[in-house]
C-alpha positions as CSV (number, residue, x, y, z in Angstrom):
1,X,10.1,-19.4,19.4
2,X,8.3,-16.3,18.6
3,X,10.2,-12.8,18.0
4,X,9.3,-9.2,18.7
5,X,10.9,-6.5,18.6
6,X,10.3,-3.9,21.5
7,X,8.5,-0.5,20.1
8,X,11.1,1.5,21.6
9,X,13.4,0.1,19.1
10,X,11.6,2.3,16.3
11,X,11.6,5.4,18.1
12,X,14.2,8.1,18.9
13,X,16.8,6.5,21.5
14,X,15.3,7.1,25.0
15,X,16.9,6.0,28.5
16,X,16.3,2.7,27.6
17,X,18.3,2.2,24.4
18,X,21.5,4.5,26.2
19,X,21.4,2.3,29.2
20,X,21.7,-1.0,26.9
21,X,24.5,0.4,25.1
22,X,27.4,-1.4,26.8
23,X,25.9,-4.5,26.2
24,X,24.8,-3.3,22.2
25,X,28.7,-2.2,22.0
26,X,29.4,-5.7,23.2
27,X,26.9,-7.1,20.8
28,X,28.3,-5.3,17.8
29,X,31.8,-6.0,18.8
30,X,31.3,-9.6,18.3
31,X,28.7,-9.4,15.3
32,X,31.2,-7.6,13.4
33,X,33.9,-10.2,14.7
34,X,32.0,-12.8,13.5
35,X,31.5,-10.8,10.1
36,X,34.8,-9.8,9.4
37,X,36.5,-13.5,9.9
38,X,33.7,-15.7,9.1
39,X,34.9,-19.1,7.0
40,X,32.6,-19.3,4.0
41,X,32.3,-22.5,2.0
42,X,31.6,-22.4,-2.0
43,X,29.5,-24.0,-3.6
44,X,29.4,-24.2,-7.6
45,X,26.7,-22.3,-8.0
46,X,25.6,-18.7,-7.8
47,X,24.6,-17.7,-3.9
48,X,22.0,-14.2,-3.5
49,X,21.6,-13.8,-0.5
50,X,18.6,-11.6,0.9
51,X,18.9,-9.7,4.4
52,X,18.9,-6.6,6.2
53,X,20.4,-4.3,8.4
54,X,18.3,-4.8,11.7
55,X,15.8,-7.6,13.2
56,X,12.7,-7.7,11.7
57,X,11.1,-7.5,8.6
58,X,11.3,-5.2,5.8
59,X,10.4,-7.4,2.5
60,X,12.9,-9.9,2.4
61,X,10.4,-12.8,1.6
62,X,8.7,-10.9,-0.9
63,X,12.0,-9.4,-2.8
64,X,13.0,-13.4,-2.5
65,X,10.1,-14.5,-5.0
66,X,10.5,-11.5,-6.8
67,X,14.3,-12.5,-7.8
68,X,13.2,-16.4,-8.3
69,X,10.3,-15.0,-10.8
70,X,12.7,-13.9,-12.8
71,X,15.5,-16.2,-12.7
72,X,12.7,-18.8,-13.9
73,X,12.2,-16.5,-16.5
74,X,16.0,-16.6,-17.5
75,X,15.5,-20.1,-18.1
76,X,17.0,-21.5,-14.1
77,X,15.9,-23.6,-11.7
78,X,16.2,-21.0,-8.2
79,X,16.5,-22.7,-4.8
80,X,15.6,-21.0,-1.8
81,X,17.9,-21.6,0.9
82,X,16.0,-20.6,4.9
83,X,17.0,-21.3,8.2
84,X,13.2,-22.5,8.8
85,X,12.8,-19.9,11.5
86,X,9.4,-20.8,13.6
87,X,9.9,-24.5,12.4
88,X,10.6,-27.5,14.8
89,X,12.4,-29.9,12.1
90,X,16.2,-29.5,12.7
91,X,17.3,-31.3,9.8
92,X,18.2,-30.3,6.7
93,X,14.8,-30.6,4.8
94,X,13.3,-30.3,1.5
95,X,10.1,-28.4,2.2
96,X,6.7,-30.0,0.2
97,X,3.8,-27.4,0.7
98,X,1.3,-30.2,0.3
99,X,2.8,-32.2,3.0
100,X,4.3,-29.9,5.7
101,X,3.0,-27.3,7.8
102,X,4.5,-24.4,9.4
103,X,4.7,-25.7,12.9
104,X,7.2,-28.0,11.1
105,X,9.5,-26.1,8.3
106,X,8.6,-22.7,9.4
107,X,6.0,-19.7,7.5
108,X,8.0,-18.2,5.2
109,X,9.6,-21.8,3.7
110,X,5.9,-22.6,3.2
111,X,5.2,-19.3,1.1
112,X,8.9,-19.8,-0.4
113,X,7.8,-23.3,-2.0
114,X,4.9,-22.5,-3.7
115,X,7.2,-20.5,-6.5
116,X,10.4,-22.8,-5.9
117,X,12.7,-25.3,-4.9
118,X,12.9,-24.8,-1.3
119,X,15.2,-26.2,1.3
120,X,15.4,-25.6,5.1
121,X,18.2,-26.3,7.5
122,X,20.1,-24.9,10.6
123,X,23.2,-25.8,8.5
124,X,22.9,-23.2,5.7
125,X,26.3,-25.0,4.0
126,X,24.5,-28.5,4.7
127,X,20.9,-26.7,3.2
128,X,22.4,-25.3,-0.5
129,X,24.6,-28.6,-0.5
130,X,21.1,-30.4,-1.0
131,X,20.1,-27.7,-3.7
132,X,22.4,-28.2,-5.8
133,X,22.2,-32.0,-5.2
134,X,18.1,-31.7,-6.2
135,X,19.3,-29.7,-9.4
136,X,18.9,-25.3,-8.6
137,X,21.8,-23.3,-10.5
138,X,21.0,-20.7,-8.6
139,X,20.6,-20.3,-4.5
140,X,18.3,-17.4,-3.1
141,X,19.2,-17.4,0.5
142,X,16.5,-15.9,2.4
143,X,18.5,-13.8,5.5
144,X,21.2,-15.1,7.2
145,X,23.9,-12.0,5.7
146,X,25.2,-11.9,9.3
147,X,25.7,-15.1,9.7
148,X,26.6,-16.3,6.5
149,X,28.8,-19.4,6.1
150,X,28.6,-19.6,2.3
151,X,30.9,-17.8,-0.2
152,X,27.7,-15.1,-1.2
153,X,28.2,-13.6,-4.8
154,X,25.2,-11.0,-4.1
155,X,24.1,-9.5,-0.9
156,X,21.2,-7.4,-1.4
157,X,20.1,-5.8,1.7
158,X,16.6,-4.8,2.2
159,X,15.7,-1.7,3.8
160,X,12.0,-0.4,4.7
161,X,12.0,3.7,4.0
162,X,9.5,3.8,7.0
163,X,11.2,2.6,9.9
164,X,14.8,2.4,8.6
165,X,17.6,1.7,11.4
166,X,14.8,2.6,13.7
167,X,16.7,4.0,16.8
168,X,20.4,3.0,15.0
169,X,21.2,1.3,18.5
170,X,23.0,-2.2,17.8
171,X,20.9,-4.9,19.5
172,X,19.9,-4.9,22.1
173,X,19.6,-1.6,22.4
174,X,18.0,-1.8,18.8
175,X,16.9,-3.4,15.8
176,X,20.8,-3.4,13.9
177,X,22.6,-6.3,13.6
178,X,25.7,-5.8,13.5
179,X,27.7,-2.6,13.1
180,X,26.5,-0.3,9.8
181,X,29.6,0.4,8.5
182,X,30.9,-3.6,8.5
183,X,27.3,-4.8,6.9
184,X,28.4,-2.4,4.2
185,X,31.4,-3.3,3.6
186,X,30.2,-7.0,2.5
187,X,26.9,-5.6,0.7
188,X,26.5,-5.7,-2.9
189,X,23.4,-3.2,-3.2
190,X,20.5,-2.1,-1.0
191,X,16.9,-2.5,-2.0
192,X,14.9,0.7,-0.5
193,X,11.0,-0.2,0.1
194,X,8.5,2.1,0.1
195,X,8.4,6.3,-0.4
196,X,9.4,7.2,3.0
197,X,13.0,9.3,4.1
198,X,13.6,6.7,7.2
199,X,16.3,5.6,4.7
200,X,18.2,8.3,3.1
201,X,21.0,8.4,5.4
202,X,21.8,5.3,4.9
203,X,21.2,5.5,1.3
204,X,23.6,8.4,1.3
205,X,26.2,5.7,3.2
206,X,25.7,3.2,0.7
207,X,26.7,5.9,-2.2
208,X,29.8,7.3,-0.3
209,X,30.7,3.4,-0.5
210,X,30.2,2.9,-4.1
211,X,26.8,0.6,-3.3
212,X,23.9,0.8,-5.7
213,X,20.4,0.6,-4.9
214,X,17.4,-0.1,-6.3
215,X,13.9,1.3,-5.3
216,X,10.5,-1.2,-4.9
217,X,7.3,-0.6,-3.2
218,X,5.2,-3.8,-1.7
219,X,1.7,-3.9,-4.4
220,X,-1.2,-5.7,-3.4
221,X,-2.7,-8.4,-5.6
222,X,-6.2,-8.9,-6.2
223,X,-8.5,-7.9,-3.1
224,X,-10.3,-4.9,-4.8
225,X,-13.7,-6.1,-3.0
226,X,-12.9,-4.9,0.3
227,X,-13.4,-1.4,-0.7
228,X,-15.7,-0.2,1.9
229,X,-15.7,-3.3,3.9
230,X,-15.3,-3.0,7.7
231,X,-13.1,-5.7,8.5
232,X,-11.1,-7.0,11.4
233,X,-7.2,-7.4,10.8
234,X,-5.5,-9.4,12.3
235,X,-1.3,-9.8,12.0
236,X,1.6,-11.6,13.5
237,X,4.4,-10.4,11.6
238,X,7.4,-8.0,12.7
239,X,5.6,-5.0,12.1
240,X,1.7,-5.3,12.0
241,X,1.1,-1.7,11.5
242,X,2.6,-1.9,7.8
243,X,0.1,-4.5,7.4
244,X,-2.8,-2.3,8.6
245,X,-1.4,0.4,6.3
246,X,-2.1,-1.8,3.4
247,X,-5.4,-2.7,4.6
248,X,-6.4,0.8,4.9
249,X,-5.3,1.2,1.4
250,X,-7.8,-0.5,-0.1
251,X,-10.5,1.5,1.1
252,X,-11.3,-0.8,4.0
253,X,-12.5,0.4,7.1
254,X,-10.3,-1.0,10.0
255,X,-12.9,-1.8,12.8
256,X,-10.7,-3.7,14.9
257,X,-7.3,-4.9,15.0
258,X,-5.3,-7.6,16.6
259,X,-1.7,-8.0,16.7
260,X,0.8,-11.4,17.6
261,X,4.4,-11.5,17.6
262,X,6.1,-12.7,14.4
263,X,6.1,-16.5,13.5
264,X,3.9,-16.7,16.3
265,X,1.1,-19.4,15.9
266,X,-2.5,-18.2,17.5
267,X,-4.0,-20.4,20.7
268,X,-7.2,-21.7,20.8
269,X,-8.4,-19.1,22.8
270,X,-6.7,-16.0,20.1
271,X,-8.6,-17.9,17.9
272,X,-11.8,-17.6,19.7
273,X,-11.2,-14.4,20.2
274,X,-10.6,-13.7,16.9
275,X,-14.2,-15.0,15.2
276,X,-16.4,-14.0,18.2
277,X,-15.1,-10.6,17.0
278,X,-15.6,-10.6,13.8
279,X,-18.9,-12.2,14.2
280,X,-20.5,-10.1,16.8
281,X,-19.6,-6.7,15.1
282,X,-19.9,-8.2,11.5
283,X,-16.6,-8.1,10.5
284,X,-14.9,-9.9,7.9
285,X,-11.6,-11.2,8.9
286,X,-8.1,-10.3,6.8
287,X,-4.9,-10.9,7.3
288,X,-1.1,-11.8,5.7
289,X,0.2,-15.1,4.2
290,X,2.3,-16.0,6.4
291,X,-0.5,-15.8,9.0
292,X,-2.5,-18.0,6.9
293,X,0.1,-20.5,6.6
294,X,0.3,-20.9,10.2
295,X,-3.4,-21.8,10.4
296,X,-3.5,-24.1,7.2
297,X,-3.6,-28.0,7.8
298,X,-5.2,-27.6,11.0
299,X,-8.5,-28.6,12.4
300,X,-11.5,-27.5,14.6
301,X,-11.4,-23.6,15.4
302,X,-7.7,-22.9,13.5
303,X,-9.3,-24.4,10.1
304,X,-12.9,-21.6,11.0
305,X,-11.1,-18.8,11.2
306,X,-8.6,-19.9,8.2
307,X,-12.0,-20.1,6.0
308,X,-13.4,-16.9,7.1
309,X,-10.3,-15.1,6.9
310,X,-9.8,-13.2,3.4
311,X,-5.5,-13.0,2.7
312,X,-4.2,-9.8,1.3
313,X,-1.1,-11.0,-1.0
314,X,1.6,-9.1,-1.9
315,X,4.6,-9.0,-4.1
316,X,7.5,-6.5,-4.3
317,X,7.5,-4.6,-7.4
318,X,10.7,-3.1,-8.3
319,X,10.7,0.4,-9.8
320,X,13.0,-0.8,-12.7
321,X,11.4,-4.0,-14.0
322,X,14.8,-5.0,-15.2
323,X,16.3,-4.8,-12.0
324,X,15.7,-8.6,-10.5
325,X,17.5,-9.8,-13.9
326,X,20.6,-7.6,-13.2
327,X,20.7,-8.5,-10.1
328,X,20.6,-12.4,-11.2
329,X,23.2,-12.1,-13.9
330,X,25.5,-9.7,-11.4
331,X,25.4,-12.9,-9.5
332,X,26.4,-14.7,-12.4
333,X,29.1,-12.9,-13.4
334,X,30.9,-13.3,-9.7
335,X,30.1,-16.8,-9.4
336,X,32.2,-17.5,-12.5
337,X,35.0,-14.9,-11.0
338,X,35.2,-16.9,-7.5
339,X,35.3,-20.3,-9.3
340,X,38.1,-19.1,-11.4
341,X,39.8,-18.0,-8.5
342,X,39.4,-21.0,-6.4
343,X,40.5,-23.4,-9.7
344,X,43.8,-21.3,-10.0
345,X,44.5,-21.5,-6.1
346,X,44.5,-17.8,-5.3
């Protein structure tokens, strides 16, 4: 199943968005149902859960590593918990980077398990059951805050400064989940990404509501040769542009672009496409992890274009350095407050 969200969602609300609005008011209604009298299940173990307001992303993967960097630093054994989003297995699955592909578990389990302990299922209680029955003391959910059926002691909810709530119209109407004001009310803290104002007034909600929020900016690793470079970018993630942002960045010279919907794994023919291209104008070929991912373990024209394709890495770096540790041992601390309270009955 691929996902993509319509460009109108990240614009000013147009006739489109106001003539959806009884069914977003209907969607909101029951999102914030769901929300308010969800039953969570505990498990004995601390539970951070990474999400955001609206469809699509805004860093969640990458804030995910960032946190289970440093809670292996600490000393712990992080487990990702994902739904396997883009995956075909329906069972609850411990994800083996060697062994599966994406078709399979999903993209983003695939990048998730090359740092950690990672385990997909449809069944999120089901999923961080088996974590704590392979050994993490520590569960990093990666989304799922609207539908959460765990007992979460940290909800850190991601926010892109770009786009932000992008029109603010609840689905379908627009990007948000659920209504604003109950996703706050279960938040722990908001991440902001990146040095645009797309998210000050909801930064400015989050302080009225006694939230904290931390500041981060996606850094590229390693790709300093493609300074000067004319390349052809290619993306299927929620938002592609931010991807050709970062390209642009490093001093490349964007010559042609191509953009896929997000999880969405490239036919043969995208795939021809996609190297005749690059060959015929002399481009060399970049593009994201989780692209890659999708094309690793394949044959014929997927496994070309994967070796002629340069990936352009990032991680999340957060303003304060000490701020994934906090955020770990806030975790902590309310772990150790709920298991108290369950043990005396309250």
């Amino acid at each position: 199943m691929v996902s993509e969200a319509p460009p109108f969602w990240w614009t000013k609300a147009d006739w489109r968005a106001w003539t959806l609005s009884p069914f977003s008011l209907i969607y909101g209604q029951v999102a914030g149902y769901r929300m308010k009298h969800a039953r969570r299940a505990s498990v004995p173990i601390p539970v951070i859960c990474i999400g955001n307001f609206t469809v699509g992303g805004a860093g969640k993967t990458p804030t995910a590593l960032a946190i289970a960097q440093a809670a292996k630093a600490k000393g712990l054994k992080p487990g990702f918990l994902s739904r396997g989003y883009g995956g075909s297995l329906d069972v609850t699955t411990v994800v083996d980077p060697a062994h599966h592909r994406a078709m399979a578990v999903g993209d983003e389990p695939l990048l998730l398990a090359r740092e950690a302990l990672t385990v997909i299922s449809r069944r999120r209680v089901e999923g961080a059951e088996r974590l704590v029955k392979e050994g993490a003391d520590l569960i990093i959910m990666d989304d799922g805050f609207q539908s959460a059926r765990l007992a979460l002691d940290y909800a850190l909810l991601v926010i892109d400064t770009a786009r932000g709530l992008g029109n603010g119209h609840t689905v379908p109407g627009g990007p948000v989940r659920a209504p604003i004001p109950v996703q706050m009310r279960y938040a722990t803290a908001l991440l902001k990404v990146g040095n645009g104002n797309a998210a000050d007034a909801i930064v400015r909600m989050a302080a009225r509501a006694a939230k904290p929020y931390f500041t981060a900016s996606l850094k590229t690793v390693g790709m300093n040769e493609l300074s000067g470079r004319r390349v052809l970018a290619f993306a299927g993630i929620a938002d592609p542009t931010k991807f050709f942002r970062t390209v642009e960045s490093l001093g490349a010279e964007i010559a042609a672009t191509r953009s896929f919907g997000d999880h969405e794994h490239l036919s043969d023919d995208e795939i021809a496409d996609l190297i005749a291209v690059a060959e015929r104008e002399e481009l060399q070929i970049v593009t994201t992890s989780k692209d890659f991912v999708r094309l690793a373990g394949h044959h014929g024209r997927a496994q070309e274009l994967a070796e002629k394709s340069k990936v352009i890495e990032v991680e999340m770096a957060f303003e304060d350095p000490q701020a994934p540790g906090l955020i770990i041992d806030r975790a902590i601390e309310a772990c150790r407050a709920r298991r108290l309270k369950e043990q005396s009955g309250l």
